[in-house]
RODO-2510 file (C-alpha; in nm, 4 decimals, decimal comma):
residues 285
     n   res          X          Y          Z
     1     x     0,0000     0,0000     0,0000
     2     x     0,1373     0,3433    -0,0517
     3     x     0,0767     0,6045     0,2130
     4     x     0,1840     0,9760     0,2074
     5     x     0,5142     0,8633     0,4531
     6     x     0,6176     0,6449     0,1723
     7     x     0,5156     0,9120    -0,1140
     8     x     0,7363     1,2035     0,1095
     9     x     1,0353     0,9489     0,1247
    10     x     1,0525     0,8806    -0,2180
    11     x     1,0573     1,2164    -0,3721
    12     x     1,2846     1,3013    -0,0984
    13     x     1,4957     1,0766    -0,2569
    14     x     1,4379     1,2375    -0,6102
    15     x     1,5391     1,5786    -0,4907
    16     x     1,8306     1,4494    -0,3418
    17     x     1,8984     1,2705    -0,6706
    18     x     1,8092     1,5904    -0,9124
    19     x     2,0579     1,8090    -0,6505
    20     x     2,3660     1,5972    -0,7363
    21     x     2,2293     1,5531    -1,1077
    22     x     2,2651     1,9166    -1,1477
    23     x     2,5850     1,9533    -0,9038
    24     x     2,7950     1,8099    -1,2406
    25     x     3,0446     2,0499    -1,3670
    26     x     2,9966     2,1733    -1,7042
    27     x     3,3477     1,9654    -1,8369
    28     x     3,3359     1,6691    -1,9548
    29     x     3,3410     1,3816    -1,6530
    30     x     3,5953     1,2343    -1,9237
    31     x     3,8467     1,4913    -1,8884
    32     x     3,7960     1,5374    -1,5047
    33     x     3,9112     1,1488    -1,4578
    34     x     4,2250     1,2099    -1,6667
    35     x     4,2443     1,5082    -1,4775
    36     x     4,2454     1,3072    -1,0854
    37     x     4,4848     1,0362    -1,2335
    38     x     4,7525     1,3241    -1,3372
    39     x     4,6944     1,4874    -1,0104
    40     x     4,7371     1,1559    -0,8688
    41     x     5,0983     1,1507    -0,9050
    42     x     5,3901     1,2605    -0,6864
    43     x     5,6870     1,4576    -0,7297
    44     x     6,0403     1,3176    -0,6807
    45     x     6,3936     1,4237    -0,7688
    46     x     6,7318     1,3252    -0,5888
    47     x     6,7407     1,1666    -0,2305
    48     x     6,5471     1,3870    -0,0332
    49     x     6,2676     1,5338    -0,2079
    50     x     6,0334     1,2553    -0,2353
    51     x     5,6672     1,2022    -0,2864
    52     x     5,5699     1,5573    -0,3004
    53     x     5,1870     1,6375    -0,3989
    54     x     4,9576     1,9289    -0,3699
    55     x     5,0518     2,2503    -0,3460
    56     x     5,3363     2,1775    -0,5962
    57     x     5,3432     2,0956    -0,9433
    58     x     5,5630     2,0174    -1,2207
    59     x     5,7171     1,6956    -1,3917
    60     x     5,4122     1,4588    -1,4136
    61     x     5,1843     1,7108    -1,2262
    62     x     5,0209     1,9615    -1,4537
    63     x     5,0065     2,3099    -1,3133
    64     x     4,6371     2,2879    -1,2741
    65     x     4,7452     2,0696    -0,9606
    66     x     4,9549     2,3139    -0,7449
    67     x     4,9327     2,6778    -0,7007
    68     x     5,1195     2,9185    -0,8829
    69     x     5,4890     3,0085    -0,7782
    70     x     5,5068     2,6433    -0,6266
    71     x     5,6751     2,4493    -0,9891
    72     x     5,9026     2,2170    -0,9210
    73     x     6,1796     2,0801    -1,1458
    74     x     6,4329     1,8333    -1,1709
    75     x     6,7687     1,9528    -1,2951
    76     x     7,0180     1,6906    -1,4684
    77     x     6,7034     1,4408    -1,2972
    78     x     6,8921     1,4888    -0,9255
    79     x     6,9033     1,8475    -0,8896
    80     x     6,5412     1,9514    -0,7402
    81     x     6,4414     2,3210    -0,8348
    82     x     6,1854     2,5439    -0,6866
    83     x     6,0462     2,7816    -0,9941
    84     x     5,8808     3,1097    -0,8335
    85     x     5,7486     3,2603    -1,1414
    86     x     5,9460     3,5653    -1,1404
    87     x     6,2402     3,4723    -1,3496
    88     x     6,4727     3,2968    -1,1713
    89     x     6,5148     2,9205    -0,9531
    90     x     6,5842     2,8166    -0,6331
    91     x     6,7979     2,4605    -0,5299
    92     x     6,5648     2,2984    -0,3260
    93     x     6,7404     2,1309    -0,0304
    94     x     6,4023     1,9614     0,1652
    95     x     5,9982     1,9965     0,1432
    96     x     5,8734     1,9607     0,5153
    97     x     5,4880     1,9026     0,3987
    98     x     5,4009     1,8546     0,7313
    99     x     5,4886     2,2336     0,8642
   100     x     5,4681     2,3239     0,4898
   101     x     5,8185     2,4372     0,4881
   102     x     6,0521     2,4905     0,1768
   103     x     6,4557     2,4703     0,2533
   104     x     6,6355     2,6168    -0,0529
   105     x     6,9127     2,7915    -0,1544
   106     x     7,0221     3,0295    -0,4575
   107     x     7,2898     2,9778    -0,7540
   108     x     7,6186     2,9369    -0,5464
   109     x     7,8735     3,2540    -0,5332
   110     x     8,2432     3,1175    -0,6916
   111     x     8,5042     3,3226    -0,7887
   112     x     8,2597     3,5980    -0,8537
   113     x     8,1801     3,6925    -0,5032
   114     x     7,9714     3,9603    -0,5826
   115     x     7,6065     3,8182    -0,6082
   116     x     7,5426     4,0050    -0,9540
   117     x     7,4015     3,6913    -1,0554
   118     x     7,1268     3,7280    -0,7577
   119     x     6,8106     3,8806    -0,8162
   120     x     6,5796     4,0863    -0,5690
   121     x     6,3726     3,7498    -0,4656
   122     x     6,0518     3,9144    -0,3229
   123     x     5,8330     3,6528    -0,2270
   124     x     5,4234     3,6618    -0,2770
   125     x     5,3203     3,6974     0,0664
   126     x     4,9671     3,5483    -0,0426
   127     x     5,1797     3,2546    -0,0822
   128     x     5,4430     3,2504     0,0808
   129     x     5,5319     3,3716     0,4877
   130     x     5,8981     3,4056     0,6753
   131     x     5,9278     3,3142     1,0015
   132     x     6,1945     3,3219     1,2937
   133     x     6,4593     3,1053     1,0877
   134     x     6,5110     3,3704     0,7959
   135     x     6,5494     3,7296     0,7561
   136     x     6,5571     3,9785     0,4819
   137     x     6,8834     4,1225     0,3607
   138     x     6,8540     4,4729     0,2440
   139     x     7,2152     4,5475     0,0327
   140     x     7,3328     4,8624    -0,1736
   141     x     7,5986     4,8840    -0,3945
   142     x     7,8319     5,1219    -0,5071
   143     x     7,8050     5,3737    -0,2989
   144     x     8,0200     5,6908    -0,2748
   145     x     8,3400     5,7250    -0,1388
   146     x     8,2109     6,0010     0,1324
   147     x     7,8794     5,7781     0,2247
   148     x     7,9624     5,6707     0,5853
   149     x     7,7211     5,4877     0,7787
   150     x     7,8470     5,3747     1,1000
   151     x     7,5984     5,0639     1,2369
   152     x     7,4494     5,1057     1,5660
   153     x     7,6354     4,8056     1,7614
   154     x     7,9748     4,9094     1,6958
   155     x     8,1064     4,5426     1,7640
   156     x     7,8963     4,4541     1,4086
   157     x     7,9721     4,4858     1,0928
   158     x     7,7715     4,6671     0,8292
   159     x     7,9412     4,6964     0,5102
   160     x     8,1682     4,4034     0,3015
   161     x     8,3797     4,4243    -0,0259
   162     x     8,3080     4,1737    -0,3036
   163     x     8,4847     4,0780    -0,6308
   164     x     8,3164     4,1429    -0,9745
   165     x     8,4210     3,9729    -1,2761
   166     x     8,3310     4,2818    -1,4426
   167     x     8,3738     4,5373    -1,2774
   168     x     8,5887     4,4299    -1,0332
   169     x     8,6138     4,5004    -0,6084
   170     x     8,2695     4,6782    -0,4907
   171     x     8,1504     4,8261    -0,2081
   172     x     7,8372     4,7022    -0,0543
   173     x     7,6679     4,8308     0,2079
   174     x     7,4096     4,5681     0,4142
   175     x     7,1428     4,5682     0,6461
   176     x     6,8773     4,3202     0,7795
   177     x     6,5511     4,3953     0,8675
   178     x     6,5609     4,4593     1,2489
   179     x     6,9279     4,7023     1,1779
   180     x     6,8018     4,8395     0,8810
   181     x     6,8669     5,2274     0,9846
   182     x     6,5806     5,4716     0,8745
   183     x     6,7096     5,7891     0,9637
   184     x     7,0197     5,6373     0,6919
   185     x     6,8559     5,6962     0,4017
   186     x     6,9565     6,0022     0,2605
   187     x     7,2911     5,8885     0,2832
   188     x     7,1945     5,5619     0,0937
   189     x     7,0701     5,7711    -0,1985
   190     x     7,3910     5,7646    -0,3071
   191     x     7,4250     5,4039    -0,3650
   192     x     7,3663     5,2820    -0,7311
   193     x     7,1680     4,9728    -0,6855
   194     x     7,0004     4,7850    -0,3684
   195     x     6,9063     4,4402    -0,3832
   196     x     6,6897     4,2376    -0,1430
   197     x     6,7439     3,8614    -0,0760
   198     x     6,6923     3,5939     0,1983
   199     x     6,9154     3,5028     0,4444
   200     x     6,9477     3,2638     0,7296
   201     x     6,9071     3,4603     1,0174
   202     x     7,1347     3,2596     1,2276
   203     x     7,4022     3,2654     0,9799
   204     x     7,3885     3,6842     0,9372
   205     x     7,4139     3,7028     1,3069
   206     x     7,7457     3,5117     1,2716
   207     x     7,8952     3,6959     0,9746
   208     x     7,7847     4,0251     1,1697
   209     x     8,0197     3,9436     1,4271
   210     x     8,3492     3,7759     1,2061
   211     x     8,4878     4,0254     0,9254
   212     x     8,6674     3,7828     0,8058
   213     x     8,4087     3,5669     0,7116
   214     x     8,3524     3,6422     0,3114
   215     x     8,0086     3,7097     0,1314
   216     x     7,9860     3,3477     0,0166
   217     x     7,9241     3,2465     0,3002
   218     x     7,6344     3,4589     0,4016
   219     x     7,4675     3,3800     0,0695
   220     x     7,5589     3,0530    -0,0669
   221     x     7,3506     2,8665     0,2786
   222     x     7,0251     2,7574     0,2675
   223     x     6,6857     2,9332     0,4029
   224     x     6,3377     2,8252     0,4412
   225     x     6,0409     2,9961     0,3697
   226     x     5,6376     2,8806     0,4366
   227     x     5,4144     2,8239     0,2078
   228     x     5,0270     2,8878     0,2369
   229     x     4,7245     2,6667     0,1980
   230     x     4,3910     2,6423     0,3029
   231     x     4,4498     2,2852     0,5437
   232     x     4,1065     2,2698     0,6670
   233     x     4,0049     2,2861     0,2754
   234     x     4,2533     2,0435     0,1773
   235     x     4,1797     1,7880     0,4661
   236     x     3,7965     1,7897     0,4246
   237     x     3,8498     1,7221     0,0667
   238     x     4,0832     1,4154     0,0958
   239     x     3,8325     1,2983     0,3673
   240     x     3,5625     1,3031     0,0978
   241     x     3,7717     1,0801    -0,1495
   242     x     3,9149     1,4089    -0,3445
   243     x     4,2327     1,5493    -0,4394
   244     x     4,3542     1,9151    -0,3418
   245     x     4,4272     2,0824    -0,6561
   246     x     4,4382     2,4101    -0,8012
   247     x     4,0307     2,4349    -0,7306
   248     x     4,1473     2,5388    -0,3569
   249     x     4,1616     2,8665    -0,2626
   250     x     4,1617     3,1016     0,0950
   251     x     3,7967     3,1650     0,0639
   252     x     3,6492     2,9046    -0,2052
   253     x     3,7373     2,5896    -0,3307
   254     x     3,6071     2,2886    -0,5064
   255     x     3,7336     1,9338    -0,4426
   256     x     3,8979     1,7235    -0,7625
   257     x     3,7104     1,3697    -0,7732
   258     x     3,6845     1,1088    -1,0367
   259     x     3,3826     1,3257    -1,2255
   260     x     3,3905     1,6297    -1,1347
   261     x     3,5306     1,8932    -0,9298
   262     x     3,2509     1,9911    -0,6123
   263     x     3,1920     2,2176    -0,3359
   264     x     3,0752     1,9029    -0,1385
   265     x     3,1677     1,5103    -0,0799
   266     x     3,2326     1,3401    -0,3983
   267     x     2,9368     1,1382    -0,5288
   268     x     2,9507     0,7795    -0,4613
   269     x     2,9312     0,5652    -0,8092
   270     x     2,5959     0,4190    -0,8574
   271     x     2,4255     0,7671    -0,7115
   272     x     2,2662     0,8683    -1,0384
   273     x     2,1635     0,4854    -1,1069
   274     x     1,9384     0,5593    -0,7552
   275     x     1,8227     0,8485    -0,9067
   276     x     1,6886     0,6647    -1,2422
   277     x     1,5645     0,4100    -0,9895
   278     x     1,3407     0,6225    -0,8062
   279     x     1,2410     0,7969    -1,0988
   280     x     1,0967     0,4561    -1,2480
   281     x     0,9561     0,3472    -0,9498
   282     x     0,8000     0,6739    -0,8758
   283     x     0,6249     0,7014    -1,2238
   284     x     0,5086     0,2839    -1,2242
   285     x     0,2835     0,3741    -0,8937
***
């Protein structure tokens, strides 16, 4: 017999049905499974980098996978690379996925001690974040002769003289970010160029205090930086049987499944073959 309890159930079940019919993203379900097996697949290159998924990409993860400023790369296939975007590439030493940190260090300074291969490396802070370990390293070059700046802990060291290939010794001038003197910068005006780059913060303390230490070896060791992602996103999604991909933002994402990329659990196979069920049994009464 079929009472009204049995009539509300059933096209409770339709509407239900109809919600995840229409829930189906407007690509092909086609390209969306090649799309979860490419975003399947893990990074690797050299000993330590190993098994390195979302938010990276590169190699056999397209970049609709990972964010952007996150490609990774595999020099001479044992040399990992970290590719911001903005023209130049990072050595990547370790990926801590766990406290999302990235240890990696620039082109290494030879006989050319001045870094005039070095680039100001400004980091998107949507992206990326610093924290205790590493420090920004404010530098200006070729300043002129009478430009004396005299740092405030006299038993530090504020300036160092590098070797050009070019153009031969130069003067540089350095600060980091908790020396870096304001009430300095007229006297910096005279300086020809300024770069910015990461240090370890550790290792500038150290150089501060030894002038004989050389510029090499305040720039050639490694730093780490954070990168940013929305975890709570990212761990719902994997709970629902998804993949974090490129779908994942601060404020909105959608999760990668098999058919579809969704703003909800993935649908379970079968789930339209209920709906078509209902349907028929719905329409026989």
């Amino acid at each position: 017999m079929f009472t009204h309890r049995s009539y509300s159930f059933h096209l409770h079940s339709i509407v239900i049905s109809l919600h995840l019919l229409f829930k189906l993203p407007c690509h092909h379900a086609r390209d969306f499974k090649s799309y979860y097996t490419n975003c399947s697949k893990n990074f690797s290159c050299g000993e330590r980098v190993r098994e390195i998924g979302y938010p990276f990409w590169g190699g056999e993860r397209p970049e609709y996978c990972g964010l952007p400023g996150l490609k990774l790369g595999c020099r001479d296939d044992k040399h990992p690379e970290l590719d911001t975007g903005l023209g130049y590439k990072f050595e990547v030493v370790d990926i801590n996925q766990m406290s999302h940190g990235i240890y990696m260090r620039r082109e290494k300074l030879g006989v050319d001690s001045c870094p005039s291969k070095i680039f100001n490396t400004t980091f998107n802070n949507s992206i990326f974040e610093y924290r205790s370990q590493t420090e920004d390293l404010h530098m200006f070059y070729d300043c002129s002769n009478d430009t004396k700046i005299e740092p405030e802990n006299q038993s530090s060291r504020d300036s160092l003289t590098c070797t050009s290939s070019d153009l031969g010794p130069r003067n540089v001038v350095y600060f980091g970010n908790d020396s870096f003197p304001v009430y300095h910068f007229d006297a910096l005006k005279s300086c020809n160029s300024r770069l910015i780059v990461q240090v370890n913060k550790s290792v500038l303390e150290d150089f501060n205090k030894n002038v004989t230490k050389k510029v090499e070896e305040l720039l050639n060791p490694s730093f780490v930086v954070y990168y940013k992602i929305n975890d709570v996103a990212c761990d719902a999604c994997k709970s629902w049987g998804g993949l974090c991909w490129s779908g994942i933002g601060i404020k909105e994402f959608t999760c990668l499944c098999h058919d579809g990329a969704y703003d909800q659990p993935c649908p379970k196979p079968g789930a339209f073959i209920i709906f078509f069920y209902y349907t028929s049994f719905f329409s026989s009464m």
